[in-house]
N, CA, C and O atoms as CSV, one atom per row, in Angstrom:
chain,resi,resn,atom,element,x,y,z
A,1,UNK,N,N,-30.253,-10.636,-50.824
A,1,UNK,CA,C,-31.258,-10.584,-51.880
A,1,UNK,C,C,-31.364,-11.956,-52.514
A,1,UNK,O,O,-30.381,-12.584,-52.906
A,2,UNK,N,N,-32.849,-12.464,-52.606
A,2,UNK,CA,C,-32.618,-13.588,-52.669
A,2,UNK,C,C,-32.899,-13.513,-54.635
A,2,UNK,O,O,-32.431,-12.524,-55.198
A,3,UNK,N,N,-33.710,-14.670,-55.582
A,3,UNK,CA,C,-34.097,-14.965,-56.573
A,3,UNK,C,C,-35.232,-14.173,-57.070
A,3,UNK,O,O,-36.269,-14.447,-56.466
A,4,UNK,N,N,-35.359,-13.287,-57.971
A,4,UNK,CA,C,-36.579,-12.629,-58.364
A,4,UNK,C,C,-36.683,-13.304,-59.822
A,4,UNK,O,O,-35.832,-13.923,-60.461
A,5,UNK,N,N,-38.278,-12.908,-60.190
A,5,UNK,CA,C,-38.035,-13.220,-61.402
A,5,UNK,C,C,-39.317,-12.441,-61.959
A,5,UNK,O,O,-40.222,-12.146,-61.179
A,6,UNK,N,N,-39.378,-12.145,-63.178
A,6,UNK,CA,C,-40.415,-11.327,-64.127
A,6,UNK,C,C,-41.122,-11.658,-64.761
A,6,UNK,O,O,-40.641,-12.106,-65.802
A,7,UNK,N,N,-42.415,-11.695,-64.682
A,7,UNK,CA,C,-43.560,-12.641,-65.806
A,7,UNK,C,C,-44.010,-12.082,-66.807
A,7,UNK,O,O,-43.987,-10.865,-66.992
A,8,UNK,N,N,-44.561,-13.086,-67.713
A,8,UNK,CA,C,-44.478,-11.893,-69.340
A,8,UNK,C,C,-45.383,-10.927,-68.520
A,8,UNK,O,O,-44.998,-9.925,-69.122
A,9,UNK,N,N,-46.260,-10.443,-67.643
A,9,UNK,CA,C,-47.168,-9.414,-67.143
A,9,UNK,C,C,-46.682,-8.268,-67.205
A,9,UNK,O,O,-47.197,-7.235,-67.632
A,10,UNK,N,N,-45.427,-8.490,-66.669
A,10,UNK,CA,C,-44.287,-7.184,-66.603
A,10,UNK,C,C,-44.315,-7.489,-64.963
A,10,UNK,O,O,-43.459,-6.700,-64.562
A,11,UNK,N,N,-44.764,-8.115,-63.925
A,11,UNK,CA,C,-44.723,-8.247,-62.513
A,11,UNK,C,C,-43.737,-9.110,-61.865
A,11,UNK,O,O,-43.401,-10.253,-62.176
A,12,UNK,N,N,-43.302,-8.307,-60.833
A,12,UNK,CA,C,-41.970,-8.961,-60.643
A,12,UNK,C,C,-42.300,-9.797,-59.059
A,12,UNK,O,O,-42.879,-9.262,-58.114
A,13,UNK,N,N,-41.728,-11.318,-59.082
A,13,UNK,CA,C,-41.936,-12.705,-57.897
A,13,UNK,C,C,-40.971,-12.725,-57.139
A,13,UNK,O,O,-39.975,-12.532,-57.835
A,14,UNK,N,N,-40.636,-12.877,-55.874
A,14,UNK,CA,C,-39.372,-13.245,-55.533
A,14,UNK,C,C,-39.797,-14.239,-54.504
A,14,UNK,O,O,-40.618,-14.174,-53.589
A,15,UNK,N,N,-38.939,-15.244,-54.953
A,15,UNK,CA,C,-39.156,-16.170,-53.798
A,15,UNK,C,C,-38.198,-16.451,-52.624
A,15,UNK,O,O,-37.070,-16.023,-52.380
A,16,UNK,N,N,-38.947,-17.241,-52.027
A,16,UNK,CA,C,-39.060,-17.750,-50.292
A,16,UNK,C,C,-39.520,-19.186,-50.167
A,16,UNK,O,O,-40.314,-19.957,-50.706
A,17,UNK,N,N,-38.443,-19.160,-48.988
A,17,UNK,CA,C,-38.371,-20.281,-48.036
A,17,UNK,C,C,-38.470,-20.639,-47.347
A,17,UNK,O,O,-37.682,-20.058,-46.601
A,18,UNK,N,N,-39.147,-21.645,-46.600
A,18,UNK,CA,C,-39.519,-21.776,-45.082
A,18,UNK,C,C,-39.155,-23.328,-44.850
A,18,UNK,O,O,-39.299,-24.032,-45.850
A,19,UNK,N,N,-38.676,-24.007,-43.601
A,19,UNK,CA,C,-38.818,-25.233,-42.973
A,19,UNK,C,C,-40.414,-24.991,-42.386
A,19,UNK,O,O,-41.055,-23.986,-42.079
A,20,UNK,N,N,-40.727,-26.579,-42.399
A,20,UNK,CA,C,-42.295,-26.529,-41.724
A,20,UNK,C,C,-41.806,-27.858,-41.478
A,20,UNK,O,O,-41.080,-28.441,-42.283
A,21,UNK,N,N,-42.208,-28.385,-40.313
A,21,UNK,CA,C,-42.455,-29.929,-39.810
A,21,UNK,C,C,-43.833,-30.317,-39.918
A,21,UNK,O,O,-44.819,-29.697,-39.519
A,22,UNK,N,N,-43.763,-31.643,-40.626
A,22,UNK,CA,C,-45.334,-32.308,-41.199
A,22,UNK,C,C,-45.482,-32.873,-39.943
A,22,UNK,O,O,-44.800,-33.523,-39.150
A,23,UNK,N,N,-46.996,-32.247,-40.055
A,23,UNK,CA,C,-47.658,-33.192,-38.877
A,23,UNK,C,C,-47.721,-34.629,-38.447
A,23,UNK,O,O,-47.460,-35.175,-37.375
A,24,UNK,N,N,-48.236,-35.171,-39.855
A,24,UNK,CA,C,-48.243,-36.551,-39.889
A,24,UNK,C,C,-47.194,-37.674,-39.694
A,24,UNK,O,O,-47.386,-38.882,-39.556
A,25,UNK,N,N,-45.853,-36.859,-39.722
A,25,UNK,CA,C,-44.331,-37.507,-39.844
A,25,UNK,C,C,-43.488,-36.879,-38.862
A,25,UNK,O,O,-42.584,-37.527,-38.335
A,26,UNK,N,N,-43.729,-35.529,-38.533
A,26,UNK,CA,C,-42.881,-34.884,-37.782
A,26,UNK,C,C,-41.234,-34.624,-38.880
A,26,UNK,O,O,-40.173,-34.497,-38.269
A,27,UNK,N,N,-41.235,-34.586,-40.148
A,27,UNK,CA,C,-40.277,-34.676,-40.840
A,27,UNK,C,C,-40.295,-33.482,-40.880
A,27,UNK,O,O,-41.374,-33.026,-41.257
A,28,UNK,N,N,-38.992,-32.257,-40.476
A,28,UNK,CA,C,-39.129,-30.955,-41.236
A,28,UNK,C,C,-38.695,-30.774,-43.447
A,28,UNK,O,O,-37.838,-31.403,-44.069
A,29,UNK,N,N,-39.369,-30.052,-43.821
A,29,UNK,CA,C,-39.417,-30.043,-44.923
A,29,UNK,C,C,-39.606,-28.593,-45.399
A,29,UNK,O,O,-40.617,-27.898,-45.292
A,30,UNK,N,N,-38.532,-28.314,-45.894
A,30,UNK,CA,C,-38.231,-27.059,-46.980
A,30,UNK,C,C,-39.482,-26.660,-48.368
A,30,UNK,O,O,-39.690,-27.280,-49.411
A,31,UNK,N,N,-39.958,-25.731,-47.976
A,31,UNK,CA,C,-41.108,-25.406,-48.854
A,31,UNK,C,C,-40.894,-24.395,-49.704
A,31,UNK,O,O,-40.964,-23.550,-48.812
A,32,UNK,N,N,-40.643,-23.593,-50.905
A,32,UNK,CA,C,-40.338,-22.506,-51.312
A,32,UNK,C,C,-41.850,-22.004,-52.082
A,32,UNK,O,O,-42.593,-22.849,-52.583
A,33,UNK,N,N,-42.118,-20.798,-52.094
A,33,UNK,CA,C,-42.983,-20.056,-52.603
A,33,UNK,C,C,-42.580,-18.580,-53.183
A,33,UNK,O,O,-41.541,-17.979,-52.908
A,34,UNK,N,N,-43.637,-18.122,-54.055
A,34,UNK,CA,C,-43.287,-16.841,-54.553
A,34,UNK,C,C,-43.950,-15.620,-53.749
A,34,UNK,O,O,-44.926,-15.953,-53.077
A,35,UNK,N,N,-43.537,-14.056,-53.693
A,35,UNK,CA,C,-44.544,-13.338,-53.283
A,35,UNK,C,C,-43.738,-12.042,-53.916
A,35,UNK,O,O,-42.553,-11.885,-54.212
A,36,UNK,N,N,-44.914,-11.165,-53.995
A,36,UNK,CA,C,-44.594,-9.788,-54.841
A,36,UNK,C,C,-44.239,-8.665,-53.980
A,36,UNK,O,O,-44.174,-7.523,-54.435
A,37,UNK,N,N,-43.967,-8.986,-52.548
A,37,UNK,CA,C,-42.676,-8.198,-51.959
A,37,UNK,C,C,-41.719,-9.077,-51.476
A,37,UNK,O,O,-41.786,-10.297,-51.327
A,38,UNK,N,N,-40.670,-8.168,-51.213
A,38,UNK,CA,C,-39.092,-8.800,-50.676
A,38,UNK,C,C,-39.585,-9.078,-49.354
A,38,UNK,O,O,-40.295,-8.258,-48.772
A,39,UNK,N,N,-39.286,-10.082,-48.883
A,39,UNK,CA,C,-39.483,-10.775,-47.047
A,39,UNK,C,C,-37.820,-11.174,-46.893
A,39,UNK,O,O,-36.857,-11.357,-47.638
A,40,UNK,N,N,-38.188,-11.189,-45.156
A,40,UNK,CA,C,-36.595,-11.591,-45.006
A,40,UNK,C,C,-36.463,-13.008,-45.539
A,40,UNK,O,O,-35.332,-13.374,-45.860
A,41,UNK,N,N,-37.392,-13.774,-45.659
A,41,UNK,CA,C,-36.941,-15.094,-45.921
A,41,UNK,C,C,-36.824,-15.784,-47.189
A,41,UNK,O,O,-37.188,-16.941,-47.395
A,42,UNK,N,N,-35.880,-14.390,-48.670
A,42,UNK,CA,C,-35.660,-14.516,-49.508
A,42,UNK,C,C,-34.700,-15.654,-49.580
A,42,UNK,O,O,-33.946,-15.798,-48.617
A,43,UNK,N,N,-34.635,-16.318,-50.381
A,43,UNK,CA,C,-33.772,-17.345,-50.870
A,43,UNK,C,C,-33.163,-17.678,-52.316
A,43,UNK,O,O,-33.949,-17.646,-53.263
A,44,UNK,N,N,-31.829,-17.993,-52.551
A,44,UNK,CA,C,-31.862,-18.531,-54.136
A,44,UNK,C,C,-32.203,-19.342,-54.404
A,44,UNK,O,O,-32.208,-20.223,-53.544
A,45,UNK,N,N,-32.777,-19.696,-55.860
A,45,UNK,CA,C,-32.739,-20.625,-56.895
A,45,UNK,C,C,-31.907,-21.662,-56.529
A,45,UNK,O,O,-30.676,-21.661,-56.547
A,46,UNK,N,N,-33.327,-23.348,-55.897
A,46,UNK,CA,C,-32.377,-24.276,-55.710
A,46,UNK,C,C,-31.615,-25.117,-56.613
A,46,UNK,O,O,-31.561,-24.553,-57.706
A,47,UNK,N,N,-31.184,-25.898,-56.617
A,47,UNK,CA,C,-30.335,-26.316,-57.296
A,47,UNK,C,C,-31.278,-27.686,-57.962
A,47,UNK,O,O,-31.922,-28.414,-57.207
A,48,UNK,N,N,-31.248,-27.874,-59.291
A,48,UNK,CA,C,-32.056,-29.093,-60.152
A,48,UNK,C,C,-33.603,-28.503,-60.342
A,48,UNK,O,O,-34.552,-29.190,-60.717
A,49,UNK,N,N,-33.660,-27.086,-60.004
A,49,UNK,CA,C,-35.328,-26.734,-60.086
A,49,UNK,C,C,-35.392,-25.443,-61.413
A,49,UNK,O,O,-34.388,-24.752,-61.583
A,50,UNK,N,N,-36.263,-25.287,-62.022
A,50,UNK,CA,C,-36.563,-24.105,-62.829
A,50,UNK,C,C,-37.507,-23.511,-62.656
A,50,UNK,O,O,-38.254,-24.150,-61.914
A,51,UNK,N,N,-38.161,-22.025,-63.122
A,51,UNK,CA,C,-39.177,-21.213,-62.404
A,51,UNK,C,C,-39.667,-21.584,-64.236
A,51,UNK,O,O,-39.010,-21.483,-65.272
A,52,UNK,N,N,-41.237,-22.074,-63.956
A,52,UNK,CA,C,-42.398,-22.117,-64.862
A,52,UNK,C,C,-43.343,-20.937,-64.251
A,52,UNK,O,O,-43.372,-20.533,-63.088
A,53,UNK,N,N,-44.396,-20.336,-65.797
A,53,UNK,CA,C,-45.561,-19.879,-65.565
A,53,UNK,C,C,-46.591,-20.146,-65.643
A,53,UNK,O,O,-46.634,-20.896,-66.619
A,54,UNK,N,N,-47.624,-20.035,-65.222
A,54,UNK,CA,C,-48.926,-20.476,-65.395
A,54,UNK,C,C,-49.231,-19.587,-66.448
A,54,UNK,O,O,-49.034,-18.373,-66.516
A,55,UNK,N,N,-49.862,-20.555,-67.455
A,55,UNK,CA,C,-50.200,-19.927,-68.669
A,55,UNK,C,C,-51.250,-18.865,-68.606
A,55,UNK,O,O,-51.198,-17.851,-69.301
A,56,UNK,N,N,-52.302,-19.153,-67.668
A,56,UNK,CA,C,-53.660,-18.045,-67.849
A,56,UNK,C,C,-53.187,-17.152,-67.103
A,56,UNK,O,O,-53.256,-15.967,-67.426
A,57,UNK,N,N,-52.398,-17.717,-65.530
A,57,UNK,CA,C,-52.441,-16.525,-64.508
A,57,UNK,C,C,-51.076,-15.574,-64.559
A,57,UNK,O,O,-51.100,-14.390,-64.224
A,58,UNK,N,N,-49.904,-16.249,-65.018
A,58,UNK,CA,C,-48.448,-15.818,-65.332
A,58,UNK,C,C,-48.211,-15.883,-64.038
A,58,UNK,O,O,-47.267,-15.103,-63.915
A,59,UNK,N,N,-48.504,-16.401,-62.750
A,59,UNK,CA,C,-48.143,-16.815,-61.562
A,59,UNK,C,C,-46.893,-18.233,-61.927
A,59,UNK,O,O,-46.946,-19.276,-62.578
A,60,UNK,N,N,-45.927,-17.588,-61.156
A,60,UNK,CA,C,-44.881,-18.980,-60.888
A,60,UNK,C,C,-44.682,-19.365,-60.417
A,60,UNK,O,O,-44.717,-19.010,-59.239
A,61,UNK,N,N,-44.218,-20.601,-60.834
A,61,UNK,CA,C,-43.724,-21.711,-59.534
A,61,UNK,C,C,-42.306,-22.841,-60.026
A,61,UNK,O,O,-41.720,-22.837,-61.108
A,62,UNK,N,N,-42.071,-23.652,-58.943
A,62,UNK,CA,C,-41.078,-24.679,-59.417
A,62,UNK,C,C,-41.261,-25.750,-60.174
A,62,UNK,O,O,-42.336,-26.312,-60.385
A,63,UNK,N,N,-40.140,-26.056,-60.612
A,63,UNK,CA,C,-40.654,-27.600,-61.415
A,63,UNK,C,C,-39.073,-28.286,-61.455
A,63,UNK,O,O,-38.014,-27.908,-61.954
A,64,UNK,N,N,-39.330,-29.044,-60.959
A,64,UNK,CA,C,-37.831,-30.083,-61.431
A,64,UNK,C,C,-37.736,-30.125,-62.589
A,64,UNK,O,O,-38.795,-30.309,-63.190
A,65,UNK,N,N,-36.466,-29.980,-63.415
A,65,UNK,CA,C,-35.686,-29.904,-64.518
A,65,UNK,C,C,-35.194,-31.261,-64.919
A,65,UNK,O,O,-34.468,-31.389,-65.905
């Protein structure tokens, strides 16, 4: 079970993680996103990041701390 979290909405996020390799570089790069079911590719809360809301939509996301 990875990181969930609850927006003032009352709706509950859990996020996910994926490697993707950039086209332009061929660099793989760790992407995390939210979604409102559990997937296998739950993950925790990385380390130096905090979960913000969007003020109009209460959609979240990361932000370096």
């Amino acid at each position: 079970m990875g990181y969930a979290h609850e927006n003032k909405k009352g709706t509950t996020y859990y996020l996910n993680c994926k490697d993707v390799t950039l086209k332009s570089t061929g660099r793989v790069q760790r992407i995390y996103y939210f979604s409102k079911d559990q997937r296998s590719t739950a993950c925790d809360l990385p380390d130096g990041k905090n979960v913000v809301e969007n003020d109009k939509t209460g959609l979240p996301f990361l932000k370096g701390k």
